[in-house]
Residue, then its C-alpha position, 0 to 999 in steps of 0.5 A: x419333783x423337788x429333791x427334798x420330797x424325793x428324798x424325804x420318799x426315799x428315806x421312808x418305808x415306803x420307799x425302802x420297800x419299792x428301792x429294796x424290791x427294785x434293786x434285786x431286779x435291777x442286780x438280777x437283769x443288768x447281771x448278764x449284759x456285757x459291752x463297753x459303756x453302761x448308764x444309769x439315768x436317774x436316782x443317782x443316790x442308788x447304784x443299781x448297776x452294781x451286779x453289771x460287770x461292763x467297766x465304763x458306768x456312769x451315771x446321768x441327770x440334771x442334778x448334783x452326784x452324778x458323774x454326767x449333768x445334763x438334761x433328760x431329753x437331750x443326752x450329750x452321748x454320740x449315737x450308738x455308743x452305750x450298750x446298756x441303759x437303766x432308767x428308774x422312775x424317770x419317764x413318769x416324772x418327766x413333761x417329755x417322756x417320748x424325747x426321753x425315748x427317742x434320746x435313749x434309741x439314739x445313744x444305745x448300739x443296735x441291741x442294746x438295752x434299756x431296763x425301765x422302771x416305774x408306778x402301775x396306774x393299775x394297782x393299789x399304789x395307782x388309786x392312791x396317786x388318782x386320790x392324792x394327784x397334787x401331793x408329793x413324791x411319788x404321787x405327783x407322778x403321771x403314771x404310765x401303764x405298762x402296756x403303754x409303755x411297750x407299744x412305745x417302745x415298740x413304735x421306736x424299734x425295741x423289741x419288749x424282752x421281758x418284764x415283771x411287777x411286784x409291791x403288792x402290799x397297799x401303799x402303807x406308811x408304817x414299816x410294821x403293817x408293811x411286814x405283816x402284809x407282805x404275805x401279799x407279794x406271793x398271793x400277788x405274784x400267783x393271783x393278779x399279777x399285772x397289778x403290783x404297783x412297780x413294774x421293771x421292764x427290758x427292752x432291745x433295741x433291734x435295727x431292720x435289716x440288721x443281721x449278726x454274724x456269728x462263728x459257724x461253729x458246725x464241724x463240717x464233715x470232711x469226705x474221705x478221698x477214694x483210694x485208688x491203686x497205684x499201678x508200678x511200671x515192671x510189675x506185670x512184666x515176666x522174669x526172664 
């Protein structure tokens, strides 16, 4: 994936329509994520961190504008020392996405989350890229169902939090037929929701045998001791 294609993608309608859907998403599942270390890996042109409030957030990827270069499949953080992870449009543009994966499991701290997002194969936007497999950006793309997805992600130990689809309307170039079908979104989200043509999805990263302590905050109720009568030496004594 050249820059120019990914760009040339980015500034058209088409892309501001999937960017515009994703980073409400993004801002609404980062939002309530707390820690100390936050990443974003790929897109750097978009800060879809923004809405989290963890104070170290960074961004990674092999090119320029990001705070961090480095190589997708070998990501030089030490084990377990990010708490959340955003991944926009990465796996399905990569030839290694399970090194990706297992990168990810490895830097992330038992219960951290990874937020992913990417093209369904199973939609409009899917037949598209089948019809134009060697065009350019996003068609160029080896698109992984969603379900798929999750049984990676469940073989590395995460546990699938939750996710959504959306990008109902057909993959139009024009921004003028983009607005007039976009009654689609709401008939998409009641009727087939499975085939939008992005999903988001949010993973936990859960460790066997791992247990969280947490305060007890459970009053105990404290049983009142039994008052006994104190017998006074004299008082049963008679006056003489």
């Amino acid at each position: 994936m050249s820059n120019s294609d990914l760009q040339r993608w980015l500034d058209s309608a088409q892309g501001r329509y999937v960017l515009d859907w994703e980073q409400a998403r993004f801002d609404t599942a980062v939002a309530d994520v707390f820690g100390f270390n936050a990443l974003q890996i790929g897109l750097p042109q978009f800060d879809f961190l923004h809405s989290n409030r963890i104070a170290l957030r960074q961004t990674a990827g092999p090119c320029s504008g990001v705070d961090v270069r480095c190589d997708f499949t070998a990501l030089p953080f030490t084990a377990q020392s990010i708490d959340l992870i955003v991944l926009p449009h990465v796996l399905e543009f990569s030839s290694d996405p399970h090194q990706i994966l297992r990168e990810i499991e490895r830097v992330l701290i038992p219960e951290g989350q990874v937020i992913i997002t990417g093209f369904n194969p199973l939609s409009l936007w899917g037949v598209k890229r089948y019809l134009k497999r060697h065009g350019d950006f996003p068609w160029n793309g080896s698109y992984l169902a969603a379900a798929r997805l999750k049984d990676w992600l469940k073989l590395l130990g995460f546990e699938v939090d939750r996710g959504s689809f959306g990008c109902y309307v057909p993959p139009l170039e024009q921004q003028q037929w983009l607005r007039r079908l976009y009654f689609m979104e709401k008939a998409g989200r009641r009727w087939w929701n499975f085939s939008g043509g992005v999903y988001l999805l949010r993973a936990i990263k859960r460790v066997h045998g791992m247990r969280l302590i947490t305060p007890n905050w459970r009053k105990k109720m404290v049983r009142a001791k039994a008052l006994r009568p104190i017998a006074q030496k004299g008082c049963n004594k008679e006056t003489q």
